[in-house]
N, C-alpha and C positions, 0 to 999 in steps of 0.2 A: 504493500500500500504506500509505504513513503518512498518507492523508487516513480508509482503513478504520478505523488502531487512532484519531484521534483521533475521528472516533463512536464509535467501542466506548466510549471511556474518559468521552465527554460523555451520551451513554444510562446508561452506570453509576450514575455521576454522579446522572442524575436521577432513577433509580429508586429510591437513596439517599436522597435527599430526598425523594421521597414515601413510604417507608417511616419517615420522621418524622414524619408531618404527624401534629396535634393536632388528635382531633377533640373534646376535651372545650368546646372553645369555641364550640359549635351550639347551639339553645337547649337551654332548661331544662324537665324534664317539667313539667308541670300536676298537680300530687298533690292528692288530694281523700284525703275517709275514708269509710268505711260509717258510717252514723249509726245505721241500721234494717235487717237481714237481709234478702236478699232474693237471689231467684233473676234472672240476666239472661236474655237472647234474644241471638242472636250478629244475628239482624240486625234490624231498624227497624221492618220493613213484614212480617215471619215469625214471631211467636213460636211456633211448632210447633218450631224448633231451641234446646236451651239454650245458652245461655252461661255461664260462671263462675257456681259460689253461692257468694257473699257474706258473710261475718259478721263483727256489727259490731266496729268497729275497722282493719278491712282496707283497705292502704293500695291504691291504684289511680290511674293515669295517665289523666286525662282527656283527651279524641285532642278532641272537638267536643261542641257540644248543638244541637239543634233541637227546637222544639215540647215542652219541657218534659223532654226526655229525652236522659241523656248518653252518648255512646260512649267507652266505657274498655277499657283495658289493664291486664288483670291475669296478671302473671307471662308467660307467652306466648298467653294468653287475650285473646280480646275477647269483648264484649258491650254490649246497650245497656241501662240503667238508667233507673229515675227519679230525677230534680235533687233532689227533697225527702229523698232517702236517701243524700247526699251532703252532707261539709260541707269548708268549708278545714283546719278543724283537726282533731286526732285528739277524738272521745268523750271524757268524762272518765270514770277506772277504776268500776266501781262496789263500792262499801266492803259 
């Protein structure tokens, strides 16, 4: 019986500690910006399906690129894009 409570109390334990774990220390999204409006396709090789439209300024999580065209995350959207309607930094406002 007291070899039971001492796993009950070392499972506690551990479930303690994973109930801490930090995940803020995985990496860091990829943010890119809209530079040029534009509508996506949710897949690569399908544009019959949309994906997220776009407008510029909007920020977005680049996932990959292949062949000139990037797969992003926007809000809980995906879709793929073209690289030329993407920049690292945001537009500047226009006055």
């Amino acid at each position: 019986m007291r070899t039971l409570a001492v796993l009950a109390v070392l499972t506690m334990s551990g479930l303690a500690q994973a109930q801490s774990f930090n995940f803020s220390s995985g990496p860091k999204a990829d943010i890119r910006y809209v530079v040029e409006a534009a509508s996506t396709h949710r897949f690569v090789d399908d544009e019959t399906v949309a994906g997220p439209e776009l407008k510029v300024g909007d920020e977005v999580e680049r996932i990959t690129e292949e062949e000139g065209r990037v797969r992003i995350k926007k809000d809980t959207f995906y879709g793929w894009i073209s690289a030329d309607k993407l920049a690292e930094a945001p537009p500047e406002p226009i006055e």
